[in-house]
C-alpha positions as CSV (number, residue, x, y, z in Angstrom):
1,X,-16.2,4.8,-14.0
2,X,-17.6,1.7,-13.4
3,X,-18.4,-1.2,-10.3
4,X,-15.3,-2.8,-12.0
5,X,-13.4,-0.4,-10.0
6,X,-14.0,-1.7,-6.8
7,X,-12.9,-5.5,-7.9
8,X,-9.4,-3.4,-8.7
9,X,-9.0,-1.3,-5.8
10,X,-9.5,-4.2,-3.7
11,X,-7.0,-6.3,-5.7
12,X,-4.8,-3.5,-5.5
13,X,-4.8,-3.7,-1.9
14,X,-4.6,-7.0,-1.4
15,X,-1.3,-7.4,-3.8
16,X,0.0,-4.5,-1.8
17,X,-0.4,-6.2,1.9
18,X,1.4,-9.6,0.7
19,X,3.9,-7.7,-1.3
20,X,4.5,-5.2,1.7
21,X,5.1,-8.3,4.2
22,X,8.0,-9.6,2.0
23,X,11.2,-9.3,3.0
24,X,12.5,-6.3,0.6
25,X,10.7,-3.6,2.0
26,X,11.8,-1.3,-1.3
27,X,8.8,-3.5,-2.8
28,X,5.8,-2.5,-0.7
29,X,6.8,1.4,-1.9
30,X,6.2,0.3,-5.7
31,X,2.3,-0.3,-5.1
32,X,1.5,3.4,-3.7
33,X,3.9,5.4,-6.2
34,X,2.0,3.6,-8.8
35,X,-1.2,4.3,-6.9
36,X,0.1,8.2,-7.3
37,X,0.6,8.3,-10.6
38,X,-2.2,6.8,-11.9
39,X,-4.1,9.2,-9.7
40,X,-2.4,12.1,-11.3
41,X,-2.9,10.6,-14.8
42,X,-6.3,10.4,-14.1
43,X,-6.6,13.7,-12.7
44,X,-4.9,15.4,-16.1
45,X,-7.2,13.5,-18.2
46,X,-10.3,15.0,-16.0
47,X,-11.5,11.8,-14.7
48,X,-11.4,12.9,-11.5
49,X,-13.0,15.9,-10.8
50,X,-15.2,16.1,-7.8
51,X,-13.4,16.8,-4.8
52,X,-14.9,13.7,-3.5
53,X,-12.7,11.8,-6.3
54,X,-9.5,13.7,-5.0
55,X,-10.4,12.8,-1.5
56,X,-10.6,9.3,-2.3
57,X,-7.2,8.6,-4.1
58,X,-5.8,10.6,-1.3
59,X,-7.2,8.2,0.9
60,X,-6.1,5.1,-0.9
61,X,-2.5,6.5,-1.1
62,X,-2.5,6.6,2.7
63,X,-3.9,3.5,3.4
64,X,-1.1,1.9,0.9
65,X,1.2,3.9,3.1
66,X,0.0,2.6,6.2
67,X,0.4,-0.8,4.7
68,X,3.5,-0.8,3.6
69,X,4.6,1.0,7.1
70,X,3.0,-1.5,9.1
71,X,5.0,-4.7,6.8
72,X,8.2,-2.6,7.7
73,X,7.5,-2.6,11.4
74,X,6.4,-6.3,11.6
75,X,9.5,-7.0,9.4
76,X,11.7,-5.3,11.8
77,X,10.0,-7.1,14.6
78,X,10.5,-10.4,13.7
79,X,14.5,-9.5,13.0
80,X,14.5,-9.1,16.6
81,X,12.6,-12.1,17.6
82,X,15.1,-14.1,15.5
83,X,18.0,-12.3,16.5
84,X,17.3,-12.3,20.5
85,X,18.9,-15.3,22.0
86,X,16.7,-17.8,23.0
87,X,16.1,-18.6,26.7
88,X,17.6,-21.5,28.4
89,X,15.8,-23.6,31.1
């Protein structure tokens, strides 16, 4: 494809970890079923042939899941912070 790819798949990424952190967690799950199809679109059209290429996408659509995971969890988190009752004295 191109070195241009790796200016996008870092982008990608980078989008994906603010958006994840936000505080609608249905938007950090847009990023990786986009990641999915575009892998399968790519796929179909045979630009991803090697195993290697398979392996990678794979690989990207768990670290976007990881991501997205780990926003929920800090999300949650921080409910509880804010929710505990402070301590007095």
């Amino acid at each position: 494809m191109g070195d241009w790819i790796w200016l996008v798949v870092l982008a990608v990424f980078g989008g994906h970890l603010l958006v994840s952190r936000s505080n609608r967690a249905w938007l950090g799950g847009i990023v990786p079923a986009l990641w999915l199809i575009a892998a399968i679109v790519l796929g179909f059209e045979g630009l991803l042939e090697p195993i290697r290429d398979w392996l990678m996408a794979a690989a990207g659509f768990v670290m976007l899941l990881v991501f997205w995971g780990r926003g929920i969890d800090t999300r949650r988190a921080k409910t509880r912070v804010d929710e505990s009752p402070g301590e007095a004295g």
